[in-house]
C-alpha positions, 0 to 999 in steps of 0.5 A, a space after each residue: 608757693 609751698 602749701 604748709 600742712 597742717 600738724 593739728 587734727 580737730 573733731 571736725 577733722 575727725 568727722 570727715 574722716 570717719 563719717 560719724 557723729 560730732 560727740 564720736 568725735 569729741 570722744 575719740 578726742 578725749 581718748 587720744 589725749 587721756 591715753 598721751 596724758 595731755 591736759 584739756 587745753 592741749 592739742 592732738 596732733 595728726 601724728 598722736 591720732 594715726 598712732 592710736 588708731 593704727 592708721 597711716 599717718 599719710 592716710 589721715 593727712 589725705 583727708 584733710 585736704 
């Protein structure tokens, strides 16, 4: 069975990576998403995240498991 990866990165998602706080990790969030113009309800992906970080997009999907 293939196992499907995901495309969404959450602020818990965030945490784990980077070993800091939960408001860090909503801040980080909703830097991303103002830096794409993305509204509230939308969501960031792994993609948008490795990008404004400069990380490797292999590096984060690593993390997640």
């Amino acid at each position: 069975m293939n196992k499907r990866e995901r495309g969404v990165i959450y602020a818990q998602d965030i945490m784990v990576f980077t070993g800091r706080s939960r408001s860090y990790a909503y801040s980080i969030i909703k830097q991303v998403k103002e830096y794409y113009g993305k509204s509230k309800h939308q969501l960031v992906t792994v993609q948008e995240y490795a990008d404004f970080h400069g990380i490797d997009v292999k590096e984060v999907k690593s993390s997640l498991g």
